[in-house]
C-alpha positions as CSV (number, residue, x, y, z in Angstrom):
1,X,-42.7,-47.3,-34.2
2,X,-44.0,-47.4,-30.6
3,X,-43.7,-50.4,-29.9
4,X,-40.4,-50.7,-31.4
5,X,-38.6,-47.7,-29.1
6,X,-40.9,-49.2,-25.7
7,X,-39.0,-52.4,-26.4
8,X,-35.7,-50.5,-27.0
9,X,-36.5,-48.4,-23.9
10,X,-36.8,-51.6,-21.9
11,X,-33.8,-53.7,-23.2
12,X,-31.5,-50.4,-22.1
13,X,-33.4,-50.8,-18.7
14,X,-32.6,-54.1,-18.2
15,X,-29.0,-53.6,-19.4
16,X,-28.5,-50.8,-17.1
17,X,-28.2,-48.2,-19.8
18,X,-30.1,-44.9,-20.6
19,X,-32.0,-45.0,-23.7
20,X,-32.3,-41.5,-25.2
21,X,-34.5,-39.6,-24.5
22,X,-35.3,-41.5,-21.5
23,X,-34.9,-39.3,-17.8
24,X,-32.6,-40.8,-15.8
25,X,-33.8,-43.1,-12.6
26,X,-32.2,-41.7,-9.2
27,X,-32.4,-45.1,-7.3
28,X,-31.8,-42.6,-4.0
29,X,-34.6,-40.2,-4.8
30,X,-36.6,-39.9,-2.1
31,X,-35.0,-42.5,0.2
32,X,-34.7,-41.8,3.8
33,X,-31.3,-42.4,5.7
34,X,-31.2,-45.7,7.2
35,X,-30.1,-46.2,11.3
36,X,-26.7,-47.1,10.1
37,X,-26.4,-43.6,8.3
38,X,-27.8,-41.9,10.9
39,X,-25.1,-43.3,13.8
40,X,-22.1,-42.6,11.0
41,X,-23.4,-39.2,10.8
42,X,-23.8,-38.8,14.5
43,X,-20.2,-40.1,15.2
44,X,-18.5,-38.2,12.4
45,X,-20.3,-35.0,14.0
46,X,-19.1,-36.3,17.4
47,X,-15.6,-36.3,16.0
48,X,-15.5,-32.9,14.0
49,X,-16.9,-31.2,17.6
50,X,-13.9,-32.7,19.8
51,X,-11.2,-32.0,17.6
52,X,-12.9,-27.9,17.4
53,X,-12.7,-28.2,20.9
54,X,-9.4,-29.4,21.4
55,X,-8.3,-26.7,19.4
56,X,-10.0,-23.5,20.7
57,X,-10.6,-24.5,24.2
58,X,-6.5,-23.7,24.8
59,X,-6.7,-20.3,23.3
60,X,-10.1,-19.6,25.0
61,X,-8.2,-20.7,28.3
62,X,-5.5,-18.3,27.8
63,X,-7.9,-15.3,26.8
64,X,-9.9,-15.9,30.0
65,X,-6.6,-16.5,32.3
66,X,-4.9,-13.4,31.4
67,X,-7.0,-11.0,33.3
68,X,-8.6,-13.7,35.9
69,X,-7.0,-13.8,39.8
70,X,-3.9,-16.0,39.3
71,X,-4.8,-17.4,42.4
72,X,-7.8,-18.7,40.9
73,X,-6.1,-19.9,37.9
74,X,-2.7,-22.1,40.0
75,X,-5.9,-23.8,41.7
76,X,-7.8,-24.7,38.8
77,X,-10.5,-22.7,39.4
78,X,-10.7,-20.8,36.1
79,X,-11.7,-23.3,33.5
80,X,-14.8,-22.2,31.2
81,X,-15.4,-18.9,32.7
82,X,-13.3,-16.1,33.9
83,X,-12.6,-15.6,38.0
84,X,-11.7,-12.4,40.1
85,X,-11.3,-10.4,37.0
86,X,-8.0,-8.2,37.2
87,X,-5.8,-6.3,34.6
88,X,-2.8,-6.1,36.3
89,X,-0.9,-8.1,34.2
90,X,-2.6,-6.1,31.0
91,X,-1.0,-2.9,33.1
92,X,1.9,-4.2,34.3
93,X,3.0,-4.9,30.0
94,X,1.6,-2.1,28.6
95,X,3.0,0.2,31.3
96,X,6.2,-0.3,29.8
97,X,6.8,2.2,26.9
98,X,9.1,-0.1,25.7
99,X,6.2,-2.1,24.1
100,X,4.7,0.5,21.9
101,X,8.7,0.8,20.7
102,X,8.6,-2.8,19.9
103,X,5.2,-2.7,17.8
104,X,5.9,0.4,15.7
105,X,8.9,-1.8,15.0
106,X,7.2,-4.8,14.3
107,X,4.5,-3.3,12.1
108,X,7.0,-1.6,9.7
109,X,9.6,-4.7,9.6
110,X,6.3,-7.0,8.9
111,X,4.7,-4.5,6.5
112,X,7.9,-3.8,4.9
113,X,8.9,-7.2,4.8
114,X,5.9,-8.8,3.2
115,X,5.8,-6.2,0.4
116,X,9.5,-6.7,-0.7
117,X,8.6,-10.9,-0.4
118,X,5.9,-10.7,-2.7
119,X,7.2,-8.4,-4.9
120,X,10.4,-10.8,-5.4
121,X,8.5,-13.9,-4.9
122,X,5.9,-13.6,-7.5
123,X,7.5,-12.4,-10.8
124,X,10.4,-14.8,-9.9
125,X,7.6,-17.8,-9.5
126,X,5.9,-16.4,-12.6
127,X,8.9,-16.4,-14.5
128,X,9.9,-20.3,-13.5
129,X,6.0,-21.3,-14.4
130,X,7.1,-20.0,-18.0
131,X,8.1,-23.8,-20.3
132,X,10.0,-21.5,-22.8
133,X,11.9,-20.3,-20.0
134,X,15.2,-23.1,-20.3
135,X,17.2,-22.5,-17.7
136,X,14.2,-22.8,-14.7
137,X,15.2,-26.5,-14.0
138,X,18.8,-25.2,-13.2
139,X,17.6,-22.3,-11.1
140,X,15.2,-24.2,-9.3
141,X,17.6,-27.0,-8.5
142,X,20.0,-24.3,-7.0
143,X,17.3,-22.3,-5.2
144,X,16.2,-25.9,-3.7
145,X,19.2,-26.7,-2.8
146,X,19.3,-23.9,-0.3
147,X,16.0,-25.3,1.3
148,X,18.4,-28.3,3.1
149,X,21.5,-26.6,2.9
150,X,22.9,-23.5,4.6
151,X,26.0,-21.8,6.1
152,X,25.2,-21.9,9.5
153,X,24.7,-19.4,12.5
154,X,28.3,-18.1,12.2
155,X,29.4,-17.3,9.0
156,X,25.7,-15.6,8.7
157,X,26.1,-13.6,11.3
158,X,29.7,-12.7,9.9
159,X,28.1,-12.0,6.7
160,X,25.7,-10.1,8.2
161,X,28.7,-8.1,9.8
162,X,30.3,-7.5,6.7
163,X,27.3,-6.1,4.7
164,X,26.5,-3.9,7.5
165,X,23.3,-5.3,8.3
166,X,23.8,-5.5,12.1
167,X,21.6,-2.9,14.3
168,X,19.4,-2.1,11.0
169,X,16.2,-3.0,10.0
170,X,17.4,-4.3,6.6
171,X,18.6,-7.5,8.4
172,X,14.5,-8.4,9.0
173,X,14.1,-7.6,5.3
174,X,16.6,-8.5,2.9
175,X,18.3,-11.8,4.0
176,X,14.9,-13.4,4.0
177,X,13.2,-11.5,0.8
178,X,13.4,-14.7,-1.0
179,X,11.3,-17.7,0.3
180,X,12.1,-20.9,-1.4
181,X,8.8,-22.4,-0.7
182,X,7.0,-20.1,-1.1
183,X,8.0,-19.9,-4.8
184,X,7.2,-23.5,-4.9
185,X,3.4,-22.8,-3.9
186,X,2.9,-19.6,-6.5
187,X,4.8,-21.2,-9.3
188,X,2.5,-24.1,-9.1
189,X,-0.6,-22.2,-8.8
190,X,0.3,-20.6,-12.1
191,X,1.3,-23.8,-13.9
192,X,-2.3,-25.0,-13.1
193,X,-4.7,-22.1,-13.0
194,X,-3.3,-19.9,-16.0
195,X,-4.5,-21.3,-19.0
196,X,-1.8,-21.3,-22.0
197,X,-4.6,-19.9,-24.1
198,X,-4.1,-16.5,-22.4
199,X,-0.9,-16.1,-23.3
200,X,-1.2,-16.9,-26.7
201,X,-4.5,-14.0,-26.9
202,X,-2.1,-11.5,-25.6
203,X,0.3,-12.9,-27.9
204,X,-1.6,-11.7,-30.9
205,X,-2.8,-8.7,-29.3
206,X,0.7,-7.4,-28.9
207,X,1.0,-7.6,-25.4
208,X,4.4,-8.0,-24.2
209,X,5.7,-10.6,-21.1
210,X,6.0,-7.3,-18.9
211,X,1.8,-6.4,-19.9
212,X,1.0,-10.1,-19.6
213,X,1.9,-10.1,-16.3
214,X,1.0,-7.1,-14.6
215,X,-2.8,-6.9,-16.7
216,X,-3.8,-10.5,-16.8
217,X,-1.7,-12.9,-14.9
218,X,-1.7,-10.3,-11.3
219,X,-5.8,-9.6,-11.5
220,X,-6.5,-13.1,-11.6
221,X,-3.8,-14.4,-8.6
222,X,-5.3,-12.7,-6.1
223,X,-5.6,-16.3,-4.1
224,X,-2.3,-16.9,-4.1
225,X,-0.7,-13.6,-3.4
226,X,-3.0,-13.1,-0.2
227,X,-2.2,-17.1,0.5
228,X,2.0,-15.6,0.0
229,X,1.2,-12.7,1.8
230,X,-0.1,-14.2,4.6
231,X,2.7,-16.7,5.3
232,X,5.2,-13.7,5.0
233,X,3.3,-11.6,7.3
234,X,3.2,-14.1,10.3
235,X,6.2,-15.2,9.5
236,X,7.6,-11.5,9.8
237,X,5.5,-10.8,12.8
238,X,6.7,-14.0,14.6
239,X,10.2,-13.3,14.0
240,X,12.1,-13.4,17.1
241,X,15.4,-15.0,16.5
242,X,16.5,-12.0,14.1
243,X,16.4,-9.6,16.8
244,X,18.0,-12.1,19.5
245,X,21.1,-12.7,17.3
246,X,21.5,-9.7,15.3
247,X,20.3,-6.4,16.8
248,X,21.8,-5.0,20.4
249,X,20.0,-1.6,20.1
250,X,17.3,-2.0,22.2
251,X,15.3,1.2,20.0
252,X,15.0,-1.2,17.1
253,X,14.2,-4.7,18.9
254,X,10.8,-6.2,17.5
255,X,7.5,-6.6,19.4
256,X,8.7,-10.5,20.4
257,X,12.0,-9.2,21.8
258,X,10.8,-7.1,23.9
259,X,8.1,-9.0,25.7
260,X,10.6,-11.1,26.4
261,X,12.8,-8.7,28.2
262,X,9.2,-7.7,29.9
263,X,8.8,-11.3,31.4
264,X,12.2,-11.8,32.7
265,X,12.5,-8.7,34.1
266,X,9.3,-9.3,36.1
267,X,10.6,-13.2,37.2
268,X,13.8,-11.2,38.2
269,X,11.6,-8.9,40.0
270,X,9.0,-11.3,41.9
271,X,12.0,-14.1,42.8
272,X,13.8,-10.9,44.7
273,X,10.5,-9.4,46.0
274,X,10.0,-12.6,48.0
275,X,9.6,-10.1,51.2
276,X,6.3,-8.0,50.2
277,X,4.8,-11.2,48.5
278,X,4.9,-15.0,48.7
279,X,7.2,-17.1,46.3
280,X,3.8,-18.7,45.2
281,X,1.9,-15.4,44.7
282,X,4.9,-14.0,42.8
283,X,4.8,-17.0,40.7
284,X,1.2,-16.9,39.7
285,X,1.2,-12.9,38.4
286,X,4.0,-14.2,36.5
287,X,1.9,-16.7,34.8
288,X,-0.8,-13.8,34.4
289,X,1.7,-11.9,32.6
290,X,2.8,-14.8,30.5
291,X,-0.8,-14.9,29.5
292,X,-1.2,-11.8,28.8
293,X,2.1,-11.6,26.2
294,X,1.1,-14.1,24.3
295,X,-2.6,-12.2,23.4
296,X,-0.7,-9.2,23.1
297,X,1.0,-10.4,20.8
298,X,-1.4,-12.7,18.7
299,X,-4.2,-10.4,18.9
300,X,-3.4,-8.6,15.4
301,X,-2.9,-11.8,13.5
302,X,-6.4,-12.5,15.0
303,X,-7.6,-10.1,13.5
304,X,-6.3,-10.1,10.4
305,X,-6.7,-13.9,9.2
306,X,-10.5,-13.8,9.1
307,X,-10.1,-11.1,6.3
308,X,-7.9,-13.8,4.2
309,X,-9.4,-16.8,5.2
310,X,-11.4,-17.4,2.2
311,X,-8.3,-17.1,0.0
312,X,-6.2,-19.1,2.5
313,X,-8.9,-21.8,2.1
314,X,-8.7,-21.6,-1.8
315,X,-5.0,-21.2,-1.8
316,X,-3.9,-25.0,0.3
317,X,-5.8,-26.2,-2.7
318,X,-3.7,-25.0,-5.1
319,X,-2.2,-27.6,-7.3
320,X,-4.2,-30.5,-5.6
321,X,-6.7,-30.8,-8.7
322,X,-5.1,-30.6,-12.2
323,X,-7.1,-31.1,-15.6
């Protein structure tokens, strides 16, 4: 009988095959890289470093500019390490009380905003995931459709007029509580990572569409609402053409607005103050400033995406692996 399975044992060898019972032969056990693997490696690493630096070294420049002598900076002395530290341009924007106006206004539009998004986005994506729901191929041929087709800058701003939207804070929130694509990513993630099966326990269990939803479907989406949320929240906070063409009160202009009105005013100020200061000088602490708005305005999303960066990671997978 011995015999008979070594001789089996060794014509599955020779044909490649496992016999059973047999462990498995790892044919790169214990092998060392060779010099071929070892420059690929090298080079790939090369690679990954460049492009990190590419992308930080411009935002690392602007953090270390914004408070460095602009001097230093027009010359091209400031390059890894900050030079002639100075806040004025730090003072010079949040001097103006205009600024804490335009983030109390930003926070609530944005908090605001991203709570009525996902609370319209994600039953609506839920309920399009749904195959016993007929008419979603209709809807969601009409709701794409808006994705490449639109009014235009006019009649918006005519309807906006006539729902009394202008100079309120509703116009941040309700023309844009519906993101198209936004549905596209959630209803996906719930055609591909909500088994059937579930539905059909809570099915027998007596549990309604309404329970489904809110007990088993929303405790196990967590990914793709913070994914939602996210998107909604920068996209809120970043919002600057809203307040441009439909608000004229300057009490409830966003954060973006008015750091705009900050930096012309001070161009206006330093190309007509030309007698206290050089053209040149007054040119440079405008660049400080410039600096200096764009980490004012940055620095809470920087602070915020590190907290969702493990479900934004998990979420731009969604829908790539089905099975």
């Amino acid at each position: 009988m011995s015999s008979i399975n070594h001789n089996a044992s060794g014509e599955f060898a020779n044909a490649g095959i496992t016999a059973p019972g047999d462990v498995p032969f790892n044919r790169h056990a214990g092998q060392k890289k060779t010099v071929t693997e070892w420059v690929v490696d090298i080079i790939i690493g090369l690679i990954i470093v460049a492009i990190v630096l590419v992308i930080l070294y411009p935002l690392w420049f602007i953090v270390i500019a914004s408070f460095s002598d602009p001097t230093a900076v027009a010359t091209g002395k400031v390059m890894l390490v900050p030079k002639g530290i100075e806040f004025a341009g730090y003072q010079k924007i949040l001097s103006d009380s205009r600024i804490w106006v335009g983030y109390r206004n930003t926070v609530v539009y944005t908090v605001l905003g991203t709570i009525v998004n996902l609370m319209v986005t994600i039953p609506s994506a839920f309920a399009l995931s749904r195959r016993e729901f007929k008419p979603r191929r209709i809807i969601m041929f009409l709701f794409t459709f808006t994705m490449f087709f639109s009014g235009g800058l006019i009649p918006s701003y005519l309807l906006m007029k006539q729902l009394g939207l202008l100079n309120s804070m509703w116009v941040f929130i309700l023309p844009g509580a519906f993101g198209v694509f936004n549905m596209i990513i959630a209803r996906s993630f719930f055609e591909s990572s909500i088994p059937e099966e579930l539905r059909d326990s809570a099915r027998v269990d007596g549990v309604s569409y309404f329970g489904f939803f809110f007990k088993i479907v929303l405790p196990l989406s967590s990914a793709i609402i913070a994914v939602i949320g996210l998107y909604c929240f920068v996209g809120h906070w970043n919002d600057y053409f809203t307040g441009l063409i439909y608000i004229r009160n300057q009490d409830q202009q966003p954060l973006q607005n008015i750091l705009q009105m900050i930096l012309l005013a001070n161009q206006a100020t330093n190309g007509s103050n030309t007698a206290s200061m050089s053209a040149l000088q007054a040119q440079n602490f405008a660049d400080q400033i410039k600096f200096g708005i764009i980490i004012v305005s940055t620095l809470p999303l920087l602070v915020i995406y590190p907290f969702l960066q493990k479900y934004f990671n998990k979420g731009v997978m969604i829908g790539a692996v089905k099975g």
